[in-house]
N, C-alpha and C positions, 0 to 999 in steps of 0.2 A: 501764525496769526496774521491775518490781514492788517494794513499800515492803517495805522491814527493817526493822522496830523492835527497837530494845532493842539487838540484835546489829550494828546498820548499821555504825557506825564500822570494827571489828573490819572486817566482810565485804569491804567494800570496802577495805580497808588490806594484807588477803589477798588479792585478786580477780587482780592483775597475777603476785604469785604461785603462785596456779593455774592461770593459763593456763599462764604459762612450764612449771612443772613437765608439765603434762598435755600440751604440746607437745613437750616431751623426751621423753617416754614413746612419744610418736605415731612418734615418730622413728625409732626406735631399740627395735621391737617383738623380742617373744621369745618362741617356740611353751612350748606346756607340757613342763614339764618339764627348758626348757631357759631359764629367768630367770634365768641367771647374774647377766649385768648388770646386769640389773632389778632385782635383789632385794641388789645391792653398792650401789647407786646409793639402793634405799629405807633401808636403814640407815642412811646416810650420811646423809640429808635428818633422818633422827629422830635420829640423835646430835646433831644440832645446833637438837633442840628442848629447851630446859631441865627437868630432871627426868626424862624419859622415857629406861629400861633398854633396851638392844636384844640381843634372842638370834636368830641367824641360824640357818640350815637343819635351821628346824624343817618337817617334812615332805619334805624333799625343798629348796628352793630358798626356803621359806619363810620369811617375817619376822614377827618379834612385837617391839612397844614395850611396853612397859608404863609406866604414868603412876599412883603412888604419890599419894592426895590425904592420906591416914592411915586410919587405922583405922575397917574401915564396906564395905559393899557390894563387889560384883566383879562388873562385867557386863565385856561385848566389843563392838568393831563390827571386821567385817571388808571387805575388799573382795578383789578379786582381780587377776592382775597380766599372765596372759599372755595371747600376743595367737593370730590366726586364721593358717592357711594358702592368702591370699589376696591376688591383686595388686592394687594398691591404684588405681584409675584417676584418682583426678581428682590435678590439679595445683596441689596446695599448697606454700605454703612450706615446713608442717612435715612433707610426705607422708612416709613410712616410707621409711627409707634400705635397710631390709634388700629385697631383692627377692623377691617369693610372700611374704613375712609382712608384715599390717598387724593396727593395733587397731581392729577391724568388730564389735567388741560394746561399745565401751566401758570396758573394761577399765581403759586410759590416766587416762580420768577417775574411775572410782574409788576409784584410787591415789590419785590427785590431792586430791579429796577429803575421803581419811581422813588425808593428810598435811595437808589443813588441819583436820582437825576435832583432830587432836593438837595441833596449835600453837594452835589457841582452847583448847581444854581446859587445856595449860598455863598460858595466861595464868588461865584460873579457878584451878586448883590454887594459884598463888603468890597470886593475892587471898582463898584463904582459904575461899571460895561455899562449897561441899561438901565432904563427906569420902569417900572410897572407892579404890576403884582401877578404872582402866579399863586394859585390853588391849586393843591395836590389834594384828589379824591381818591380814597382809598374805599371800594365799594364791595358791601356783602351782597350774597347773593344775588350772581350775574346765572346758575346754574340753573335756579327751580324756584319758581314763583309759591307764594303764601297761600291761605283759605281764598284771598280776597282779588289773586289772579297777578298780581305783583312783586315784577324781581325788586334787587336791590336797586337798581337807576331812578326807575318813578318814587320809588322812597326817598330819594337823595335829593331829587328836585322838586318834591312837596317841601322836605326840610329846606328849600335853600340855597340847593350844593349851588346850585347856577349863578345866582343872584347876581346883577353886575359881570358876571364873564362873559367875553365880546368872540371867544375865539375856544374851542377843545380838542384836546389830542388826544390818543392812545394806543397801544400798540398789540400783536398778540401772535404769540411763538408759533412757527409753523416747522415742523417735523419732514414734512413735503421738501422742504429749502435747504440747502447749505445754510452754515455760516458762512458771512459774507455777501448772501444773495435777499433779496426783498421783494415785498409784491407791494406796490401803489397805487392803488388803480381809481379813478373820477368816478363820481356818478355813483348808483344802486355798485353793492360789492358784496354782501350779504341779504341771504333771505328774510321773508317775513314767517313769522309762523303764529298756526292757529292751532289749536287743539280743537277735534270733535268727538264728540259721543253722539250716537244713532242707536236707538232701540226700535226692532221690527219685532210687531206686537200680533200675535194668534190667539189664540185660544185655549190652548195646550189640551191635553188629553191622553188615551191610553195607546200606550205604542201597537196596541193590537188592531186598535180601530182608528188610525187618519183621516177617515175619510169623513168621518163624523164631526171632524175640529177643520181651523186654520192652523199648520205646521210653519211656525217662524224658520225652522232652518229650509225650509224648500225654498221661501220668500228669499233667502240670504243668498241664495245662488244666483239668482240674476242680478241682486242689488251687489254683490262682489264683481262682478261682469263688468257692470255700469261702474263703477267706482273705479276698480282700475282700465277704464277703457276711459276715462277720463283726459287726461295728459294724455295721451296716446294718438287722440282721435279728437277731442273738443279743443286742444289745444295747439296751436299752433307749432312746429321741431323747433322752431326759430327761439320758444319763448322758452326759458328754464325754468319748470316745474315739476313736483312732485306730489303724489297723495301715496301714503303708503300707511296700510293697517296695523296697529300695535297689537292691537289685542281684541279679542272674541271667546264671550263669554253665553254659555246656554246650558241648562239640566242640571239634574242633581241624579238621575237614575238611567239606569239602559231605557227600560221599558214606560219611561213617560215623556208623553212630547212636549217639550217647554211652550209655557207660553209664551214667552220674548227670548230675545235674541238680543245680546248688545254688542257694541263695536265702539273702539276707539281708534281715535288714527290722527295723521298730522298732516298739515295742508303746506305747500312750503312755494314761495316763489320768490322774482326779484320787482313785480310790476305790481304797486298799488291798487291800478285799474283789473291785473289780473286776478288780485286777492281774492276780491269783490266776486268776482265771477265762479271764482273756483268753489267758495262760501256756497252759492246759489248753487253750481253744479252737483255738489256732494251731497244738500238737501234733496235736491232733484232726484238722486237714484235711490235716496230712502223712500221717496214717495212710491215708489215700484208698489211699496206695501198696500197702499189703498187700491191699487190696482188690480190684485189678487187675491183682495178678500180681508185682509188685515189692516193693519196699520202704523203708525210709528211716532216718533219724538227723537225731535235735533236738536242738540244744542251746540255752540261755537266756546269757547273761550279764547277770547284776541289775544295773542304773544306778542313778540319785538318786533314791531315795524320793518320793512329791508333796512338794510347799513346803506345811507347813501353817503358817499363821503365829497367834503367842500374842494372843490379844482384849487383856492387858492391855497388851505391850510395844505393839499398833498404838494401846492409847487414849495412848498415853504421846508416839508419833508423831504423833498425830493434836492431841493437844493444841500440841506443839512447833513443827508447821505453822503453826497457828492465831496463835501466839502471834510467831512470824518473821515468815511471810506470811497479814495477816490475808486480802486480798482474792484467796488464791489459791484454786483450786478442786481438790478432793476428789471423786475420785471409788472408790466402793467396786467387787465382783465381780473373778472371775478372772482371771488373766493368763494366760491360752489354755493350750494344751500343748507349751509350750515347758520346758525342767527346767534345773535348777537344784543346782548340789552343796552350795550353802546348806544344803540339806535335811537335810544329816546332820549340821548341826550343831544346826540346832532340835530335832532328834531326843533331842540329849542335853540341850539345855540349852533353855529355853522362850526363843523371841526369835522376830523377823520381817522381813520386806523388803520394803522399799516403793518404788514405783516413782514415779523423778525424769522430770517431763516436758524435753525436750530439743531438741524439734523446732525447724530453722530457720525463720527467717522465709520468706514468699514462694510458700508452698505445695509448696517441691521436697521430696519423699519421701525420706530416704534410709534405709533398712531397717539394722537391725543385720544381720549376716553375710551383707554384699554389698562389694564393690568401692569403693562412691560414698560408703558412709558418712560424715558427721559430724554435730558438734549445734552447740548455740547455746551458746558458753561461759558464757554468762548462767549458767545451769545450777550453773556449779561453788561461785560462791560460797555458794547457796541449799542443795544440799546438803552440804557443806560445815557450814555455822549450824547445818542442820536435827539433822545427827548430833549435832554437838556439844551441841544445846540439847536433847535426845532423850537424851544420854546423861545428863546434868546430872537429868533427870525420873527418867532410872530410877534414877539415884543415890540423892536424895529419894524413889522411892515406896520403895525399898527400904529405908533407914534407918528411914523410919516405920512398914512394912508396911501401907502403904496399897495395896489393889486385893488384899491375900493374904486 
């Protein structure tokens, strides 16, 4: 295990209890939206951390602590709570009891966590260290948005979560990394994502006679062309983007030709101004359809903004790294186009997310939102310190305005 300083004692005093907690978690997963007992069970753990307030269902199934040091600064660390729609394959003790639901992003352990990073924080708050407040958001559904297009974050910040917090942190396991190792990186760090649906509309007819109709799947061939020639060729190699098709749906029989065609698919980048564009270009190749006869219908549904993360909250991370794990290793740059519902909260409140290396020993792979998933518990205690000592920096930059 990599050297702790300063915070060792504490870490490892915590360690037995975060695995335990983040094995209960692993157990006993719950899809978005639906963290009943998730989110009965995280209360519970923080009422029985000294000082810290608990308001429940804020957002939907959401928790918030809050930890009173006195009068002075307001920042947040959140994490998130619910798990995937996925059978869990390998054969663990703590494998998930629920069947088709496991925690395959880690989730489990971010709980785990920020319920140790409240229990060190207390312990500073009664020795007196700093002054301020800190808010522990505990949020459901970061996975998969409602009827109404919203994950759990814009939930949390219609109720509140925000309100007065000057500063947000948070963090999220990465499989890719040792323990030991970290990604920090300024600026846009995750994608934005959009969801589309395209219907290319014919006429449909008897598969014997086409020539009599408009055939939506002929229309589909050049508007697949155009769609993935998109990024390829309207986009610049410089810029990181994707449009990739989920699904495509048409007929019910051999011998009849549909009249519409649909398609769903995901728009992903890390450039605002590119968002925009990409929106427009994806309309553009359904339009193909009026061009040959047919016709069609787009709609968009806007996801998570990119991850842009604040230069001062990552120097405040990057120092807190430094300062726990001197001989760990920092690595800066993007973290692909993968997204993020963090996003809308840096949106209103400057803060960042930094990515905890977690990978097992031994070379075996195991991907976030796969089946096999797990990490190296090592992991927990490290982030864990990391938030706590992270939050403590932005406490004191805040108090002095140092970095404003």
């Amino acid at each position: 295990m990599l050297a702790i300083r300063e915070w060792a004692d504490r870490a490892w005093k915590i360690q037995p209890q975060l695995i335990q907690w983040r094995r209960h978690l692993h157990q006993y997963p719950e899809l978005s939206f639906q963290e009943f007992q998730t989110a009965k069970w995280v209360a519970d753990q923080l009422r029985r951390t000294p000082g810290v307030q608990v308001q429940t269902e804020v957002g939907g199934t959401g928790v918030v602590g809050t930890l009173a040091f006195g009068p002075g600064p307001h920042i947040a660390l959140r994490a998130d709570m619910d798990a995937l729609p996925i059978l869990e394959s390998e054969d663990r003790p703590y494998r998930s009891r629920t069947p088709g639901v496991m925690h395959a992003c880690g989730h489990d352990a971010h709980t785990a966590m920020l319920l140790g990073a409240a229990r060190l924080l207390a312990e500073t708050a009664a020795a007196g260290e700093v002054k301020g407040t800190v808010r522990f958001l505990f949020q459901p559904a970061e996975e998969n948005s409602g009827p109404d297009g919203l994950t759990g974050a814009p939930r949390m910040i219609a109720d509140g979560a925000l309100d007065g917090v000057e500063r947000i942190l948070a963090l999220h396991v990465d499989p890719e990394l040792p323990v030991g190792s970290f990604r920090v990186n300024d600026g846009f760090t995750m994608a934005s994502v959009d969801t589309f649906t395209g219907t290319l509309i014919g006429t449909g007819g008897h598969g014997a006679y086409p020539d009599r109709g408009v055939d939506p799947t002929w229309i589909l061939l050049p508007v697949l062309q155009v769609l993935h020639g998109i990024t390829a060729r309207r986009v610049s190699p410089l810029e990181p983007a994707v449009i990739s098709i989920g699904r495509i749906h048409a007929g019910m029989a051999s011998n009849i030709i549909p009249a519409e065609v649909e398609l769903e698919g995901t728009i992903r980048c890390r450039s605002p101004e590119l968002r925009e564009r990409l929106i427009a270009e994806v309309e553009g190749a359904f339009s193909l359809a009026s061009s040959l006869g047919g016709d069609y219908r787009f709609r968009v549904v806007r996801g998570e903004p990119a991850l842009q993360n604040d230069p001062e909250v990552n120097r405040q991370i990057i120092a807190a790294i430094r300062k726990v794990v001197p001989d760990g290793v920092i690595q800066a740059g993007p973290h692909g186009l993968g997204a993020e519902d963090f996003s809308h909260m840096v949106e209103k409140v400057p803060g960042a997310m930094f990515f905890l290396g977690c990978a097992e020993s031994g070379g075996v792979r195991r991907e976030l939102h796969t089946p096999t998933f797990d990490l190296d518990e090592q992991c927990l205690s490290l982030g864990a310190v990391i938030l706590a000592e992270t939050a403590k920096r932005l406490l004191c930059a805040a108090s002095t305005g140092e970095g404003r």
